[in-house]
C-alpha positions in Angstrom: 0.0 0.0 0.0 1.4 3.6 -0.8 1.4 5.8 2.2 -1.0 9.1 1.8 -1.0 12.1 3.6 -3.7 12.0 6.9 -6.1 14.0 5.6 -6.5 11.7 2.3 -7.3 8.7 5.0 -9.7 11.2 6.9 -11.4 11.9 3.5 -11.6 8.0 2.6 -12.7 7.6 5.5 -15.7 9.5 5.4 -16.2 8.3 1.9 -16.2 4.5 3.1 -18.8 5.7 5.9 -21.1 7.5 3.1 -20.8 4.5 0.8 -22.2 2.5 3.4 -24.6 4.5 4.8 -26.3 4.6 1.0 -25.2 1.0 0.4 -27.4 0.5 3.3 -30.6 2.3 2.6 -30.9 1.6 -1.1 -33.8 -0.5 -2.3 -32.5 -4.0 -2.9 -34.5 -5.7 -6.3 -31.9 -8.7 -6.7 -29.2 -10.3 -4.6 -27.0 -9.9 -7.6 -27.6 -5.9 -8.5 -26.8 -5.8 -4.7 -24.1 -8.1 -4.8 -22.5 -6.0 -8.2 -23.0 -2.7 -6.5 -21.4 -3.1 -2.9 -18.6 -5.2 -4.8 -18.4 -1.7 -7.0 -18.0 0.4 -4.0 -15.7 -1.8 -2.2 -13.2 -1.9 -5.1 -13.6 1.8 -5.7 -12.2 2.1 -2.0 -9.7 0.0 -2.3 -8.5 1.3 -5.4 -8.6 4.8 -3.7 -6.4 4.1 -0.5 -3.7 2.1 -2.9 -3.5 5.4 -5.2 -5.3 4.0 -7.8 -7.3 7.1 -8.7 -8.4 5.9 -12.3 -9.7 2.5 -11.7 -10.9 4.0 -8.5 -13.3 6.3 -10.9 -14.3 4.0 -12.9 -15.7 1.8 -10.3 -17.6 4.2 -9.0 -19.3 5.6 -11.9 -20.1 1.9 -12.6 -22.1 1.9 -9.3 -23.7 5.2 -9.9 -25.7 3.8 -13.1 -27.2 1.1 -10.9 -28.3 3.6 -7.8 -29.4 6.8 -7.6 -29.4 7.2 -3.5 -25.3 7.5 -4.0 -25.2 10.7 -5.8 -24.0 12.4 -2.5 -21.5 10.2 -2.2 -19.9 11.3 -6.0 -20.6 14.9 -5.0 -17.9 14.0 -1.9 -16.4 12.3 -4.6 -16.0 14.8 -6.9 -15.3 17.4 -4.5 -12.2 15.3 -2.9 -10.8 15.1 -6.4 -11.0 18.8 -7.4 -9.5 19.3 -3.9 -6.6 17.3 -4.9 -6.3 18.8 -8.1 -7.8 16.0 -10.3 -9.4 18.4 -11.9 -10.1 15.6 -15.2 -11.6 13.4 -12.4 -13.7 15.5 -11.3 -14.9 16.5 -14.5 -15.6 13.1 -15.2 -17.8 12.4 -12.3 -19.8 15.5 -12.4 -20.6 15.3 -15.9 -21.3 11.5 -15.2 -24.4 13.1 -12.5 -25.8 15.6 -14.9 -26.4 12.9 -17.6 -28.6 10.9 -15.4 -31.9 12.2 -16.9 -34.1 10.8 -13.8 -31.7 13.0 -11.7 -33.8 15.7 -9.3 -33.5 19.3 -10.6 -32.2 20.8 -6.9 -29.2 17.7 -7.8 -28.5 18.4 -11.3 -28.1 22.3 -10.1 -25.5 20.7 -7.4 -23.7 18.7 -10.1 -23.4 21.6 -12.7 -22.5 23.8 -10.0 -19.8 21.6 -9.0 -19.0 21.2 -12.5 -18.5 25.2 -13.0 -15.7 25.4 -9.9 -13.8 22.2 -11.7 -13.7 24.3 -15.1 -12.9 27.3 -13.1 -10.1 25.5 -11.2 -8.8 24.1 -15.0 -8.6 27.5 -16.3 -11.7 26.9 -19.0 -13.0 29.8 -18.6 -15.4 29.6 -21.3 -17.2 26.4 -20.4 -17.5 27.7 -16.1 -19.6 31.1 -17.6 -21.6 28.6 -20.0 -22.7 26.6 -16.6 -22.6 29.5 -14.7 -25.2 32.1 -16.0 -28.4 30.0 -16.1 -27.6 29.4 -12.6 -27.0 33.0 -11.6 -30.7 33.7 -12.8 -32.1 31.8 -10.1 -32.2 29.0 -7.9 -30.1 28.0 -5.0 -26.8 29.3 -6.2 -27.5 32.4 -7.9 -25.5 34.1 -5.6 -22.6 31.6 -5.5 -22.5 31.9 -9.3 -23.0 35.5 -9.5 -19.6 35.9 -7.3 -18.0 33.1 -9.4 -18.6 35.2 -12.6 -16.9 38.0 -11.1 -14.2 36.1 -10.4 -14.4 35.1 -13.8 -14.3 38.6 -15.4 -11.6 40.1 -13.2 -9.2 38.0 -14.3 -10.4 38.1 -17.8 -10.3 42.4 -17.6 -13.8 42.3 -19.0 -14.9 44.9 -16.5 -18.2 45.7 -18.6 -19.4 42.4 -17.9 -18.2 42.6 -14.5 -20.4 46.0 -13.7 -23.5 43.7 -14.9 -22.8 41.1 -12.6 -22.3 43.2 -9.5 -25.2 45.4 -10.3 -27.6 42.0 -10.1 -25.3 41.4 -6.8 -25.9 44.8 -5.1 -29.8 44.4 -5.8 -29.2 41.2 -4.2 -27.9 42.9 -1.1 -24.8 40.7 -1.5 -22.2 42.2 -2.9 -19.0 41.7 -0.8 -16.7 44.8 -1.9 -18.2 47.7 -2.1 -16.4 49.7 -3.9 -15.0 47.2 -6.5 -17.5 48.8 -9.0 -15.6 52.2 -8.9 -12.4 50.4 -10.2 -14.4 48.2 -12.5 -15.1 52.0 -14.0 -11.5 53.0 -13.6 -10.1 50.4 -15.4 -12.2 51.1 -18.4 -10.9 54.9 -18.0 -7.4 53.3 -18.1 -7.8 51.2 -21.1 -9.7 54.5 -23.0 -6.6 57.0 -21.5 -4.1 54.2 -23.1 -6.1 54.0 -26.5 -6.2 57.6 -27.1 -9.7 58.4 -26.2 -9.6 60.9 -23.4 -13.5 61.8 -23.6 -14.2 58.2 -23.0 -12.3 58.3 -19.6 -13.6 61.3 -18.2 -17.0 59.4 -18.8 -15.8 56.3 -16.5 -14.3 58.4 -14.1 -17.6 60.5 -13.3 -19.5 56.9 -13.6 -16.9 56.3 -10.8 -17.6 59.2 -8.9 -21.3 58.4 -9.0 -20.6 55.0 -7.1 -18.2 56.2 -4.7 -17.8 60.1 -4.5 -14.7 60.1 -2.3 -12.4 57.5 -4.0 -8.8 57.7 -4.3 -7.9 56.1 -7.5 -10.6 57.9 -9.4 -8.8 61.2 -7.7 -5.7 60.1 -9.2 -6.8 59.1 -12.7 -8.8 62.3 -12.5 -5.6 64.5 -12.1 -3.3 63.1 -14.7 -5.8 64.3 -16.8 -6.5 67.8 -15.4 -2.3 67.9 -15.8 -2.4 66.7 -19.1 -4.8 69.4 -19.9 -3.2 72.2 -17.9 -6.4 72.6 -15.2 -3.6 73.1 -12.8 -6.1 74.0 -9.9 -7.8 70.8 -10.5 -5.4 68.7 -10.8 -4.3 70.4 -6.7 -7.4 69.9 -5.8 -7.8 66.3 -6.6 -4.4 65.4 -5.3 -5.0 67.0 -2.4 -8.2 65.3 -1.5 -6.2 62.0 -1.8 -3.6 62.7 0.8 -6.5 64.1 3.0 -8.7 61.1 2.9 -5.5 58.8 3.3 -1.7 60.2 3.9 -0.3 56.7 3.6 -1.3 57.2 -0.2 1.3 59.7 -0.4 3.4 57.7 -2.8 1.1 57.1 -5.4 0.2 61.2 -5.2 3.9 62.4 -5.2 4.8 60.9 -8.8 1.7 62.7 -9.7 3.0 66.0 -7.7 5.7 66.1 -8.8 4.6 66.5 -12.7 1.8 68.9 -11.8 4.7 71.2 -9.6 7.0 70.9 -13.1 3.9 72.2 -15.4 3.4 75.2 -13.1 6.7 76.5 -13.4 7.5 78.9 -10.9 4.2 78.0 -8.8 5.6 74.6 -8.1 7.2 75.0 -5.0 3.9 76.7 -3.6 1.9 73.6 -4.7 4.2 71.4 -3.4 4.3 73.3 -0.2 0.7 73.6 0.4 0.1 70.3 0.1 2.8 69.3 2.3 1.3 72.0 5.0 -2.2 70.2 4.9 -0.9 67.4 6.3 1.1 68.6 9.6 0.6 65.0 11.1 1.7 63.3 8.4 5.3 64.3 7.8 7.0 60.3 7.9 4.5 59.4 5.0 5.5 62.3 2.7 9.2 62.1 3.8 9.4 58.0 2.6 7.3 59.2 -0.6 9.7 61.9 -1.8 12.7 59.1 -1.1 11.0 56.6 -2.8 9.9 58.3 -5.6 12.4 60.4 -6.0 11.5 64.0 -5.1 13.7 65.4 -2.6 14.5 68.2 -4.9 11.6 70.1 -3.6 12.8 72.5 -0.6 9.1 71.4 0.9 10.4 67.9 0.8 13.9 68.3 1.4 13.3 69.7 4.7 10.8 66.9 5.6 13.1 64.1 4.4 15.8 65.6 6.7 13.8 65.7 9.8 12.9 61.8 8.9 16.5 60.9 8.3 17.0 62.5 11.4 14.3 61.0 13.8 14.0 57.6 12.1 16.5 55.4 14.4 16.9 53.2 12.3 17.6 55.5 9.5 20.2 57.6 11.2 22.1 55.2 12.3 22.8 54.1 9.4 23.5 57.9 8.6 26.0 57.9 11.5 27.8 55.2 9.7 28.8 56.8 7.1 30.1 59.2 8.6 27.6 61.7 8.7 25.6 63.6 11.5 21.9 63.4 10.8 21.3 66.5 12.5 23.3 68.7 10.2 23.0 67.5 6.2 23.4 69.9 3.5 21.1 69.9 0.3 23.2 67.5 -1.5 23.5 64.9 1.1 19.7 64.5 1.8 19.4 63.5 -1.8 22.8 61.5 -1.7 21.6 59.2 1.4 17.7 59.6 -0.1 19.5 58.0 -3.1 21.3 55.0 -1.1 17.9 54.4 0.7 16.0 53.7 -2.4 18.6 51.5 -3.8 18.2 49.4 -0.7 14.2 49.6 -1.1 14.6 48.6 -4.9 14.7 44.9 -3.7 12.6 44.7 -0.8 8.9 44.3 -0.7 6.8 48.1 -0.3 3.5 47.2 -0.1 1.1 44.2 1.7 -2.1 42.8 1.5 -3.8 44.0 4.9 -5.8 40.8 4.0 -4.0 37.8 3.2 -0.2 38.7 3.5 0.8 39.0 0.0 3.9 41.0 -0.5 5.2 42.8 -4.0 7.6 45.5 -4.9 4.8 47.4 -7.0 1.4 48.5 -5.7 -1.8 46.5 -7.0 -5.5 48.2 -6.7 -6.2 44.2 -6.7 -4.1 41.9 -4.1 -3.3 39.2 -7.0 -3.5 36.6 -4.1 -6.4 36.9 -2.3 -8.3 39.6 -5.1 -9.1 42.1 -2.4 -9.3 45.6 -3.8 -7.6 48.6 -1.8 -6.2 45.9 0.5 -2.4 46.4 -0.2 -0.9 49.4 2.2 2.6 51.0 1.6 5.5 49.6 4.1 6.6 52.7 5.8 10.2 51.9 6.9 12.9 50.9 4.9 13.9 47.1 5.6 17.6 47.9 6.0 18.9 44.6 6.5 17.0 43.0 3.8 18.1 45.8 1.9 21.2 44.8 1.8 21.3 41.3 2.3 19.6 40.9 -1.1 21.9 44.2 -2.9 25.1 41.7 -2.2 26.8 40.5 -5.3 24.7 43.0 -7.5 26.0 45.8 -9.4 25.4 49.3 -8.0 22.3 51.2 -9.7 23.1 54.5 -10.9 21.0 57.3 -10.2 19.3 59.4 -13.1 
């Protein structure tokens, strides 16, 4: 016998106890059909625990023409298999139940429910939405299969078909992200900004809006254009509003500063510092946004990334090291140790899921692990000895 893992004998297990259970309660019209279909069973099981997974199927699906009280027992079935990532097997068995044509309708909804998630969990796409929307129009898993399409569309950037979906989920009462719709509508304003068609995206960024009137990536979108255009004051306004509602957003508004304080010439510095005085509490989250992005050039943001590089411990330490007081930089060593700071960053993770964990270099609206939107948050502090445990053996990066 091949040793499994202890949950596969916990799940045979349960399946042995099910086959009996319906073994048990089934009508009996012969010795011999009763005879054929325990001996079915039995082998199926045995098949099973010696990691025999195809004649193990087969078996099965042998006893399932001859009795229709087991067809929990090949929903466990089919379960455990997608579970194990037998995804063909599963196929197999679910299909096997919806053919049965004396199956009961609540069942065959079960079985091509169950047969949705294993195309889902193969990647065929197609086939899961095929099952899928006939079941999201009613029944017992509309809502199941209205959050599995979803799914489906997010990672197929069809975000049209994704506002339709949630829209029937939010007159449900159960949609589970709010504000998902909003970036459904940003993301079409991204792909119109990228294809030329600016009028387009100002359209889904006020359909935006109307879903969630304070909204941060709308904000964003929102200014790039007023820059674009030269609507200066709007393009303040909206930034500003960003690091009001959250300052920890700071470094996806600084990039976007930055360019605004370069198209309004000698205004610039004003912006920059009115922006930076709106935020008096907030002066650790602007001074790691100027490093990291690179904007210490501003006198605003020079004299906040001096103060950090002085009160950060951590930070001036590492200052001290070098040879250099924290309390007393000029100019041009602000930017020089800004510069050495981002270099370490460049390698280390700057952003995690508040949700699940997940950890990246680059910020994502959507954590790719767990698909939570606005769930990744900036790391504040720079991770010093990762830094440079993972910068050893590289070649140095040279600053532009």
């Amino acid at each position: 016998m091949i040793l499994q893992p202890f949950w596969q004998y916990l799940a045979l297990l349960f399946l042995g106890g099910a086959i009996g259970f319906y073994a048990a309660r089934r009508p009996r019209p012969s010795v011999l059909g009763a005879e054929r279909l325990r001996g079915n069973y039995l082998a199926g099981v045995n098949f099973l625990v010696n990691d025999q997974p195809d004649r193990a199927l087969e078996a099965f699906l042998q006893a399932a023409e001859l009795d229709e009280a087991t067809v929990e027992t090949h929903f466990a079935l089919g379960s455990l298999y997608r579970r194990r990532g037998e995804v063909d097997r599963a196929i197999r068995v679910h299909q096997n139940i919806v053919a049965r044509e004396t199956l009961d309708p609540a069942q065959r909804d079960q079985a091509r429910f169950g047969l949705a998630q294993d195309y889902l969990r193969a990647g065929l796409f197609d086939r899961a939405v095929q099952i899928l929307e006939p079941l999201a129009a009613a029944g017992a898993h509309r809502i199941s299969a209205l959050r599995m399409l979803i799914g489906i569309h997010e990672q197929e950037r069809d975000w049209q078909r994704a506002i339709e979906v949630f829209r029937e989920l939010e007159r449900a009462g159960r949609a589970l992200q709010p504000d998902a719709i909003a970036h459904y509508f940003c993301e079409l304003a991204v792909a119109a900004r990228e294809a030329g068609r600016t009028d387009e995206a100002l359209g889904h960024l006020q359909a935006a809006r109307a879903e969630r009137r304070h909204f941060p990536r709308g904000a964003l979108l929102r200014a790039e254009i007023a820059i674009e255009q030269l609507d200066l004051a709007m393009a303040e306004r909206l930034l500003g509003s960003v690091v009001a509602q959250d300052a920890a957003l700071m470094i996806e508004v600084m990039p976007r500063l930055a360019q605004l304080a370069r198209a309004a010439g000698d205004q610039g510095e004003a912006i920059v510092a009115r922006l930076v005085a709106a935020r008096p509490d907030a002066g650790s989250e602007i001074a790691f946004a100027a490093v990291m992005t690179d904007t210490v050039g501003f006198p605003p943001l020079e004299a906040l990334v001096r103060s950090y590089l002085a009160s950060d411990e951590t930070v001036a330490g590492l200052v001290r090291a070098i040879g250099c007081d924290p309390e007393a930089l000029d100019p041009r060593a602000v930017r020089d140790i800004a510069a050495v700071l981002r270099r370490l960053a460049a390698t280390t993770p700057r952003y995690r899921c508040a949700n699940c964990g997940f950890s990246s270099i680059g910020h994502f609206w959507q954590c790719p692990a767990c698909k939570n939107w606005d769930s990744q948050r900036p790391l504040l502090r720079f991770d010093l000895v990762a830094g440079l445990d993972k910068g050893r053996g590289q070649p140095p990066v040279t600053e532009r």
